[in-house]
C-alpha positions in Angstrom: 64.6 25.9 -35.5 62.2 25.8 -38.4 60.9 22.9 -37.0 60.2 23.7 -33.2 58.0 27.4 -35.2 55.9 24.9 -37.2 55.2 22.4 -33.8 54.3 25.5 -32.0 52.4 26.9 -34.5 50.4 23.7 -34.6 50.3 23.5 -30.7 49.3 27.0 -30.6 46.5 26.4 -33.1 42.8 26.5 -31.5 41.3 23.7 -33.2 44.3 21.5 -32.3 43.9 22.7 -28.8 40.1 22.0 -29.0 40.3 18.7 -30.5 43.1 17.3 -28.1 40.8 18.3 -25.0 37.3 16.8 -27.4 39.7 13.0 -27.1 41.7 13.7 -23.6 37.8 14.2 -22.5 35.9 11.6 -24.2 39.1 9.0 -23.4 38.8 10.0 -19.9 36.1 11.7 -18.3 33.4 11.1 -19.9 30.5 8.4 -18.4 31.0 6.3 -21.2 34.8 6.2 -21.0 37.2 3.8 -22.6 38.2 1.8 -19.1 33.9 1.5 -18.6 34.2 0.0 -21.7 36.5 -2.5 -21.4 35.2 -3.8 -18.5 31.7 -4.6 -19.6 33.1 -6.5 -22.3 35.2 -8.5 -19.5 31.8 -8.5 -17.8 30.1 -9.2 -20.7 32.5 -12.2 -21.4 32.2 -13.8 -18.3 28.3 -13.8 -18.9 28.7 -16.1 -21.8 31.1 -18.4 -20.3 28.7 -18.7 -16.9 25.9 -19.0 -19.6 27.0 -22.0 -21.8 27.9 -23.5 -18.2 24.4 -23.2 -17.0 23.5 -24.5 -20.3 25.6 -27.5 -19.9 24.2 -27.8 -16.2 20.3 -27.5 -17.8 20.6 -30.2 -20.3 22.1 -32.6 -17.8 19.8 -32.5 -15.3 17.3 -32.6 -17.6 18.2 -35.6 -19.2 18.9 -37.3 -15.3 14.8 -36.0 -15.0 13.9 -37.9 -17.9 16.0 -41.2 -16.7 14.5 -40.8 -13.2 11.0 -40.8 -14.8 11.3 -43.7 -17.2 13.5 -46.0 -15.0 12.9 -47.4 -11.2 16.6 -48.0 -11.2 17.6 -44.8 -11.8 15.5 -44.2 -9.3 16.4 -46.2 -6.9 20.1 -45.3 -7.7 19.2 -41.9 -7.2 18.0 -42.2 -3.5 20.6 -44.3 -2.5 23.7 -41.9 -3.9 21.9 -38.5 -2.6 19.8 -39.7 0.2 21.5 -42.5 1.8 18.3 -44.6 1.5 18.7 -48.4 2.4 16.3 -51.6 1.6 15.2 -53.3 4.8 17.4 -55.8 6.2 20.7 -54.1 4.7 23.2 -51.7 6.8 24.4 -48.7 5.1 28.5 -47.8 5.8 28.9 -44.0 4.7 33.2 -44.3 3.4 34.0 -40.3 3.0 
């Protein structure tokens, strides 16, 4: 019994009672809640991910820009992968 007196003396105490609605609040219902938090870190997460894959996608396409300027096979490789371009005299058969 002594027990349940000193819990609702505690429960019953104002700053108690002001403190647990400061975190129920702040936890909650405030803008800058906990679940707004946690998903711009997802968010935030995914960002990096899509940015080192862009990264990745930058450097190779800049390296296929510097073969395709140094080297007319590239080149010619190139337009005949992408563009199905053809030499003269030669038929092209298109295989999906």
């Amino acid at each position: 019994m002594k027990k349940m007196e000193g819990l609702y003396a505690i429960l019953k105490n104002k700053y108690f009672i002001v403190g647990a609605f400061f975190l129920v609040w702040m936890f909650f219902f405030d803008p800058k809640d906990w679940g707004l938090i946690a998903e711009r870190k997802q968010k935030l997460r995914e960002l990096h991910k899509s940015e080192t894959h862009l990264n990745k996608q930058i450097a190779e396409t800049r390296t296929e820009l510097n073969l395709l300027k140094t080297s007319a096979q590239t080149i010619e490789k190139y337009a005949r992968e992408k563009y199905q371009m053809k030499k003269e005299n030669e038929d092209l058969y298109l295989v999906p």
